[in-house]
C-alpha positions as CSV (number, residue, x, y, z in Angstrom):
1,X,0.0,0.0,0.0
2,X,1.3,3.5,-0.8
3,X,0.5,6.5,0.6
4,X,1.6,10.1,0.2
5,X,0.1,13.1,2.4
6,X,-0.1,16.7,1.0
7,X,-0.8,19.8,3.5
8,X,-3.6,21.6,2.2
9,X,-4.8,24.1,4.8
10,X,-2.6,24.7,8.5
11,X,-4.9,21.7,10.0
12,X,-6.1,19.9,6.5
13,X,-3.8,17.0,5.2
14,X,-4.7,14.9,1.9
15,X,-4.2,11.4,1.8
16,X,-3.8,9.4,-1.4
17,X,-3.7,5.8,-1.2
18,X,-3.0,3.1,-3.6
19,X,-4.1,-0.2,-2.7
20,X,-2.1,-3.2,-4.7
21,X,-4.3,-5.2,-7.1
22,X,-3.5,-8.3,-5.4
23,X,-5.5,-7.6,-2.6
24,X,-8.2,-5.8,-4.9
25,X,-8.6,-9.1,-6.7
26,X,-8.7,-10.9,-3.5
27,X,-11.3,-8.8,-1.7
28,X,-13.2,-8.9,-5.3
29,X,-13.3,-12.8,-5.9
30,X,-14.5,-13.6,-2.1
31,X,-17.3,-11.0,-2.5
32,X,-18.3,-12.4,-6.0
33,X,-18.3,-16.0,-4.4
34,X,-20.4,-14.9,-1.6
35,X,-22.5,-13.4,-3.7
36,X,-22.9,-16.1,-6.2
37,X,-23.8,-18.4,-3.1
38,X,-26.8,-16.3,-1.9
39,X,-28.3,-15.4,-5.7
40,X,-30.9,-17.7,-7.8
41,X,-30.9,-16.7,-11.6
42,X,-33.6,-17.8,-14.4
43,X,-31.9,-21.2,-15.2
44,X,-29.5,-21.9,-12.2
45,X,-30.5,-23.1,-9.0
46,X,-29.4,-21.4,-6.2
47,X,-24.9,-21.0,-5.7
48,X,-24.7,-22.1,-9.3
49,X,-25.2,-19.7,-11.8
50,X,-22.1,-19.1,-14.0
51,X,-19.1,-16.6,-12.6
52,X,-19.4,-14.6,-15.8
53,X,-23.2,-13.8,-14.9
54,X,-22.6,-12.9,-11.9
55,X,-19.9,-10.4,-12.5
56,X,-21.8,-8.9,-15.4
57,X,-25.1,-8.8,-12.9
58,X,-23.4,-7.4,-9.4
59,X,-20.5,-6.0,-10.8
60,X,-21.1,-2.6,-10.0
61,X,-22.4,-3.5,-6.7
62,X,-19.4,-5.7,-5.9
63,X,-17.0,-3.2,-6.4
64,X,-19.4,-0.8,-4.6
65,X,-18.6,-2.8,-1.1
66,X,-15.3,-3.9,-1.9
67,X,-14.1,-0.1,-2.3
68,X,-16.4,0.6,1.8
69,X,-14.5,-2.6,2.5
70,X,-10.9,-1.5,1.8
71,X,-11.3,2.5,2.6
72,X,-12.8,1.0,6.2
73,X,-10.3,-1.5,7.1
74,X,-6.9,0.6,5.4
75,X,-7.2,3.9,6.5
76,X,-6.7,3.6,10.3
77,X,-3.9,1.9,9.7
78,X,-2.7,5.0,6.9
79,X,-3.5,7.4,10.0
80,X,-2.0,5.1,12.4
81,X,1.5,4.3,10.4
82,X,1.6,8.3,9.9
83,X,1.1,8.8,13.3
84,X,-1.4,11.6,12.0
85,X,-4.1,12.7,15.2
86,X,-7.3,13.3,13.5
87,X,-9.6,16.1,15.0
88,X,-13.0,15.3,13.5
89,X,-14.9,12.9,11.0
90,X,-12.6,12.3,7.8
91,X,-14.3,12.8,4.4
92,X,-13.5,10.7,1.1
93,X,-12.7,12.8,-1.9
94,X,-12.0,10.1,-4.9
95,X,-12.3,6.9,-5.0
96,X,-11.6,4.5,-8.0
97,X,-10.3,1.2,-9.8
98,X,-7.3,1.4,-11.7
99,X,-6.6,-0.5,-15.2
100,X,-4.3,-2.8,-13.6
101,X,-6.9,-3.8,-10.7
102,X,-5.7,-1.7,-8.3
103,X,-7.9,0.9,-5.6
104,X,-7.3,4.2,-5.4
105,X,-8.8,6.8,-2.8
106,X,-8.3,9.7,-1.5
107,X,-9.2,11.7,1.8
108,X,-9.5,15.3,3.4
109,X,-8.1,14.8,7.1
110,X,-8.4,17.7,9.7
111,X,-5.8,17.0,12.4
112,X,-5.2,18.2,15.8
113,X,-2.0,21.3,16.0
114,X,1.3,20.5,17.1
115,X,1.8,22.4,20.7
116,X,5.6,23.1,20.8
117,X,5.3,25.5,23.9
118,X,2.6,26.9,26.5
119,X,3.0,30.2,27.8
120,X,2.0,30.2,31.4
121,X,3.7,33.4,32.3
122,X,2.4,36.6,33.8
123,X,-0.9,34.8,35.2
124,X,-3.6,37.1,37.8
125,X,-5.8,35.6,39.7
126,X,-7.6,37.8,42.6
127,X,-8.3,36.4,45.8
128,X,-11.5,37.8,47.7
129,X,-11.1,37.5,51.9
130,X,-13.8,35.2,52.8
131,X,-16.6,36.8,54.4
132,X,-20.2,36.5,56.0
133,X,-22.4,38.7,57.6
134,X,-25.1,38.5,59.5
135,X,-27.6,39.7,57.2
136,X,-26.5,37.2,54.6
137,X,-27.7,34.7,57.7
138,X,-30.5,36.4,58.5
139,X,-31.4,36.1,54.8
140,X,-31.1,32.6,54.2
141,X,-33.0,31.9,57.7
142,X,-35.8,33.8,56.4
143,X,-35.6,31.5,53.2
144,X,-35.6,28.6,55.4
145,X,-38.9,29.9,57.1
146,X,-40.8,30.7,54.0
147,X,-40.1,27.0,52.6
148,X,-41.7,25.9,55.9
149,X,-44.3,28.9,56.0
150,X,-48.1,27.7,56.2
151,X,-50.5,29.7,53.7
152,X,-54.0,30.8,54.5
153,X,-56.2,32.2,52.1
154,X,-57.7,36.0,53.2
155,X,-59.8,38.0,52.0
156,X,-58.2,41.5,52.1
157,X,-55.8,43.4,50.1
158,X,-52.5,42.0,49.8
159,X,-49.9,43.0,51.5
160,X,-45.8,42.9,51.0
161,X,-45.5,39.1,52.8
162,X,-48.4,38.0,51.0
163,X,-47.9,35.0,48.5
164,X,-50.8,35.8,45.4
165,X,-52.0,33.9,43.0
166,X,-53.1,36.0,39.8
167,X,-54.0,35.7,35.8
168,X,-51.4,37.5,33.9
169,X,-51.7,38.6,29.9
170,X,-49.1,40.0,28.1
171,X,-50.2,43.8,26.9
172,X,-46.9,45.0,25.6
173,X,-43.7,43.3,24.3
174,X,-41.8,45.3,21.9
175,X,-38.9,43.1,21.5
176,X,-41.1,40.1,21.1
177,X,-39.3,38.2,24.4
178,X,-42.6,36.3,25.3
179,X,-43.6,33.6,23.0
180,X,-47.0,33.1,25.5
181,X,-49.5,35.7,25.6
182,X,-51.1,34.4,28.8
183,X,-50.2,33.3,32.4
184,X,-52.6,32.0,34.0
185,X,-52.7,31.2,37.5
186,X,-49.2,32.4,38.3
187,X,-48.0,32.7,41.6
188,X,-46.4,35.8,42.7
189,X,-44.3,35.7,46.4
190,X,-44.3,39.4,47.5
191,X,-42.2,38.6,50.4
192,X,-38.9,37.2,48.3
193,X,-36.4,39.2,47.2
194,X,-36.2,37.7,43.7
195,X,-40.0,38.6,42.6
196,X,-39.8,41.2,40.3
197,X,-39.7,45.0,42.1
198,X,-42.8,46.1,39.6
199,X,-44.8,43.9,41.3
200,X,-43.7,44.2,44.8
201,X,-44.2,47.5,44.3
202,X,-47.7,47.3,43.0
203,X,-49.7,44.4,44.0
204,X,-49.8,45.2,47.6
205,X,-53.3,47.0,48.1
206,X,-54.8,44.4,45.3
207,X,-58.1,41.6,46.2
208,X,-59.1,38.9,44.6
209,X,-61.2,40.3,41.2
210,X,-58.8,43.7,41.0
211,X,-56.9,44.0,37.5
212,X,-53.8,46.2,36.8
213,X,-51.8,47.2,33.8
214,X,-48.1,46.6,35.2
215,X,-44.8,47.4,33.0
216,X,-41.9,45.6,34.0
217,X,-38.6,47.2,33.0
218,X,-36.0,44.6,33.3
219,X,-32.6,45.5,34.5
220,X,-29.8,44.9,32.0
221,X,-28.2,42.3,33.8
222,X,-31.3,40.6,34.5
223,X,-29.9,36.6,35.2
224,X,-32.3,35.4,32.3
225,X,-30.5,37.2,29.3
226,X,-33.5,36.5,27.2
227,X,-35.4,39.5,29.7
228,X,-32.2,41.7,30.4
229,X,-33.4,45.0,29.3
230,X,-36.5,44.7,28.4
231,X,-40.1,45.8,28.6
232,X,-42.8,44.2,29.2
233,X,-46.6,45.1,29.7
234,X,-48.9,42.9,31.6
235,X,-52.6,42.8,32.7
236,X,-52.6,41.5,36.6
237,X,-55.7,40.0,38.1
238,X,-55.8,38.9,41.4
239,X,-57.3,35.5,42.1
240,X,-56.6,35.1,45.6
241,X,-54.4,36.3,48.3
242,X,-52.8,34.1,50.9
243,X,-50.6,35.3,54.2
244,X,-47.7,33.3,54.8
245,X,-47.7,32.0,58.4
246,X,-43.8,31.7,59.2
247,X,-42.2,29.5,61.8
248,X,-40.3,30.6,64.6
249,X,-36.4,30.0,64.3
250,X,-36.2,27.7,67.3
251,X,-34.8,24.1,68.4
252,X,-38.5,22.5,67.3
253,X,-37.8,24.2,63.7
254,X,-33.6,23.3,63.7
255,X,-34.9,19.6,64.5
256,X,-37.7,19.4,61.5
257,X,-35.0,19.7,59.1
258,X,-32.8,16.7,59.8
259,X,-29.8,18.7,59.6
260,X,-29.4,20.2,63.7
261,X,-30.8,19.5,67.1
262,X,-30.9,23.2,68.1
263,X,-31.6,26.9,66.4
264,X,-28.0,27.6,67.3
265,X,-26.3,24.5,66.1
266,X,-28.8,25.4,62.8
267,X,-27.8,28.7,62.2
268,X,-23.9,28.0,62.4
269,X,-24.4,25.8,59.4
270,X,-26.1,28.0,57.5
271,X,-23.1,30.3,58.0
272,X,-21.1,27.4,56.7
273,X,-23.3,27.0,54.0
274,X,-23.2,30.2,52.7
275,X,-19.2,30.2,53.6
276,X,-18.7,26.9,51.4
277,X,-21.0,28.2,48.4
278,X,-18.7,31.8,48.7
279,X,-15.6,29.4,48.1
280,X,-16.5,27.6,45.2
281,X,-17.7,31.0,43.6
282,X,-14.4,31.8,44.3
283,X,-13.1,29.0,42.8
284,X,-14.8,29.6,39.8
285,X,-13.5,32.7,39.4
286,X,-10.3,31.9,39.5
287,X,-11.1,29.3,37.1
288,X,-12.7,31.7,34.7
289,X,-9.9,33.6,34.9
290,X,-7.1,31.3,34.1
291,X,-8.7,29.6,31.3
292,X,-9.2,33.1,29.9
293,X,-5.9,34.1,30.2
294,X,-4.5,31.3,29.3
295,X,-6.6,30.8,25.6
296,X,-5.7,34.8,25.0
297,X,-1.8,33.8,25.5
298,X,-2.0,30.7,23.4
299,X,-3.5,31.2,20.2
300,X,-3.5,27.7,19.1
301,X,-5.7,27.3,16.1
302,X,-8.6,25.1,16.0
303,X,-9.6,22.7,13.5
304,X,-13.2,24.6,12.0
305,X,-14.8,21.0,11.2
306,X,-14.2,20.2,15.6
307,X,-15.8,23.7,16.1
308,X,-18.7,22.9,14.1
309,X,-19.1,19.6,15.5
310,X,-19.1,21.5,18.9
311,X,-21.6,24.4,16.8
312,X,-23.9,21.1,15.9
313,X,-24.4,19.6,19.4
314,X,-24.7,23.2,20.8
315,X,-27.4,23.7,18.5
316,X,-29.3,20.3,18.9
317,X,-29.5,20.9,22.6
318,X,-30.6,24.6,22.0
319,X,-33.6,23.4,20.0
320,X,-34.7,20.8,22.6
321,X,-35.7,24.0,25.0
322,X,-36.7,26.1,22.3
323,X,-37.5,24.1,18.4
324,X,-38.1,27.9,16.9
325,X,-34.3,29.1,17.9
326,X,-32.6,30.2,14.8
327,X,-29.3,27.9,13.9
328,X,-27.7,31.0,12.6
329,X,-27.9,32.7,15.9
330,X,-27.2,30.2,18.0
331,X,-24.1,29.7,15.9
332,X,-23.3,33.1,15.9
333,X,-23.5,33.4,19.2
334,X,-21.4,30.3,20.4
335,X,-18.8,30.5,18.1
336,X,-16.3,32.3,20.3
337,X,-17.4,30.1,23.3
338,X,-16.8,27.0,21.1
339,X,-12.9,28.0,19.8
340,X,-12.1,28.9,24.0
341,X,-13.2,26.0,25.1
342,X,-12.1,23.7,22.6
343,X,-8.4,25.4,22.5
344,X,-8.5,25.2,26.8
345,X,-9.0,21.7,26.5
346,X,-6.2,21.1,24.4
347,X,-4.1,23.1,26.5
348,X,-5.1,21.7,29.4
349,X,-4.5,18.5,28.3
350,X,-1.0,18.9,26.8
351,X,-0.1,20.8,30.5
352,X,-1.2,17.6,32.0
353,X,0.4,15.1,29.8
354,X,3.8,17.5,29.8
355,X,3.8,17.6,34.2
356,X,3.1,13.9,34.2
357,X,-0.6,15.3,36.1
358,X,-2.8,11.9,36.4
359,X,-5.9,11.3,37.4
360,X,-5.6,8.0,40.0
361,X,-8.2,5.6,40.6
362,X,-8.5,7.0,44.4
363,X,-9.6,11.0,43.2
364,X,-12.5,9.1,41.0
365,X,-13.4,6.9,43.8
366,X,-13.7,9.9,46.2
367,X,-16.4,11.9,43.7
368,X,-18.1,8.5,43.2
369,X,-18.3,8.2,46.9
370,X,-19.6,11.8,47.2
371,X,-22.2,11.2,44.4
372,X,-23.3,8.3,46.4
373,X,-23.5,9.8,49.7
374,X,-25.4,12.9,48.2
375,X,-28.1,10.7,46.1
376,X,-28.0,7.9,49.2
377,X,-26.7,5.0,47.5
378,X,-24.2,2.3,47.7
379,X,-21.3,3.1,45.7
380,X,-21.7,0.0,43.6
381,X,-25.0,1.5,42.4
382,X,-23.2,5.0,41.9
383,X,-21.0,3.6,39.9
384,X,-23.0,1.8,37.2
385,X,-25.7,4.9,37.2
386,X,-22.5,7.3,36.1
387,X,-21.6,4.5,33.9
388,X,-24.8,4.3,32.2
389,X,-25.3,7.7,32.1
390,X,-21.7,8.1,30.6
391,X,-20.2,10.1,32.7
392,X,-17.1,8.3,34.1
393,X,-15.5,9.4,31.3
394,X,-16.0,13.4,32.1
395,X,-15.1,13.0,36.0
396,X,-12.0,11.9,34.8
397,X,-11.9,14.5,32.9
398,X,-12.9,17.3,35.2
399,X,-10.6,15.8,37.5
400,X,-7.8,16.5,35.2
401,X,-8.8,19.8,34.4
402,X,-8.6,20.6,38.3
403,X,-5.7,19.7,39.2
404,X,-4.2,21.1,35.8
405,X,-5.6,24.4,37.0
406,X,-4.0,23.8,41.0
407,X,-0.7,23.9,39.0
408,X,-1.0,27.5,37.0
409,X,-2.9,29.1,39.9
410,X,0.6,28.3,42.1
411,X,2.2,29.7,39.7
412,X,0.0,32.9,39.0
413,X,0.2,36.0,40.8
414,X,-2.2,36.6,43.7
415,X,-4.0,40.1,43.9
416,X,-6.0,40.9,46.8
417,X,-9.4,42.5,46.6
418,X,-11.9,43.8,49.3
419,X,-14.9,41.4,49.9
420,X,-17.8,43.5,48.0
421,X,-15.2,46.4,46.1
422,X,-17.1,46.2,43.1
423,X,-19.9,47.4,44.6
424,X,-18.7,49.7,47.0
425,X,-16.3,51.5,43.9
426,X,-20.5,51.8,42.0
């Protein structure tokens, strides 16, 4: 078998191969026979019709398989014996017999880059001092009550702890953001601080029957992107209004929930609670900020048919939520996402394969165990559920990617910052 490769593109090889007719011929006659043992013709019982018919009959055919055949069982050796890494799905160019009964084909390969160095120098990450105040407590208490709170229908107008249920109709929606015109039966918590200040503002005063026109101006960085900025009309009408009978905070309370014996013990680990989630935002901070600075120092290019092989499954899960989502957008949109975190994980993994970084069996059996405790099940049954799902895979992978990120934030330069500054410098 020959074989010569021809750079086309910076990540695009072309591979011709010849195949030699002996094994055409080979590959030809034991197809034919098989063939001819399967086929009945007018005249000829069945495995004995003449050679010649058969080759004049299923000629084309034969070949047709012969040529899948050879291209299926030769080429991973081609990319094998030229130690060529192939990034995404290869694609046949030509394919053809040659007047001495030889096979010829040839194929567009898009292959990984060759990493010669990283350039982990100069890194920042900024380090926030850990802190949690009392209000943040007193919050999350207060959470904890209204998940417990009992609710009791009333009949007078609401008021700012009230929990109300109400018809709503879209009025207005200039940039088309609701698909839905109506909303019916939608239940509106005046006491939490993540219902929408419109209508905390101007339900209270409402009973059951009472309509309002309410615009909603949503704040630029609004958490659902699809509202941030808008405005949005709607017709309110009150259906009924319920006060929200909260528990005390006390040792009966601390011991409902499984997780203390008294409203002491309780509180403490909600301060730990809210400490822990503070690191891991932390974390992922730092994180964000590493894998940024390290795809802006390393501008290692990406093969475009692995982005759109990213571009594809980012798109297929898009239109599971949302079928009317335009491809084009959603393309558009996650293009840039797609190149950083394709390029960081071939970073990350040359960092880790360069600093001899593994991932040993006792890391994975220490998030299996944690998955097990967390869902209450043996680890056996942990196990196979990640396996089945596929995911033993990615916790090796994650793994990896954390303790490739451990090394560059030791070697990146810590800067301070005041718990809050961010808000205190607006």
């Amino acid at each position: 078998m020959k074989v010569e490769i021809k750079k086309v593109e910076e990540l695009v090889h072309e591979l011709s191969v010849e195949v030699e007719p002996d094994l055409i011929s080979e590959k030809l006659e034991a197809r034919f026979a098989e063939v001819r043992k399967d086929v009945r013709l007018d005249g000829f019982r069945k495995g004995k019709a003449p050679m010649g018919r058969i080759k004049s009959q299923f000629g084309d055919e034969v070949k047709a398989d012969v040529a899948d055949q050879v291209i299926k069982t030769t080429f991973p050796d081609v990319l094998r014996d030229k130690e060529l890494k192939v990034a995404s799905t290869p694609a046949i160019t030509e394919l053809s017999y040659t007047d001495e009964g030889g096979f010829n084909y040839k194929a567009r390969v898009e292959v990984y880059p060759e990493i010669d160095s990283i350039d982990t120098d100069g890194l920042i990450v900024t380090a926030v001092e850990l802190e949690v105040t009392d209000e943040e407590v007193d919050n999350a208490v207060n959470d904890l009550r209204r998940s417990l709170a009992e609710h009791r229908k009333v009949e007078r107008p609401a008021k700012n702890r009230d929990l109300v249920t109400a018809d709503m109709k879209k009025i207005s929606d200039p940039g088309m953001v609701l698909k839905e015109d109506g909303f019916p039966e939608s239940t509106i918590d005046l006491s939490s601080p993540l219902t929408i200040k419109e209508f905390k503002e101007q339900i209270p005063g409402m009973t059951a029957g009472d309509e309002k026109e309410i615009e909603v101006n949503y704040d630029k960085d609004y958490p659902d992107k699809k509202f941030a900025g808008a405005q949005i009309k709607y017709l309110v009408k009150v259906i009924t209004v319920q006060e929200q009978l909260l528990p005390e905070f006390d040792d009966a309370l601390a011991k409902s929930t499984g997780f203390a014996e008294t409203a002491l013990e309780l509180r403490m680990k909600i301060r730990d609670d809210i400490n822990n989630q503070k690191k891991r935002e932390i974390q992922q901070h730092q994180k964000g900020e590493i894998i940024r600075q390290m795809c802006e120092k390393n501008h290692i290019p990406i093969p475009p048919g692995l982005i759109n092989e990213y571009l594809k499954a980012m798109v297929d899960d898009v239109k599971k939520r949302d079928p009317d989502a335009n491809e084009a957008d959603i393309r558009n949109n996650y293009h840039g996402v797609a190149v950083n975190t394709l390029r960081w994980s071939l970073l990350f993994n040359h960092i880790a394969l360069k600093e001899n970084i593994e991932v040993l069996p006792s890391d994975t059996e220490k998030v299996i165990k944690s998955f097990a405790e967390h869902y209450q099940m043996t680890e056996e049954q942990a196990k196979e559920m990640l396996h089945k799902t596929g995911k033993t895979e990615s916790i090796r992978d994650n793994l990896l990617e954390e303790k490739v990120i451990d090394l560059l934030i030791d070697k990146a330069k810590i800067v301070s910052i005041e718990p809050n500054k961010e808000n205190k410098d607006s």
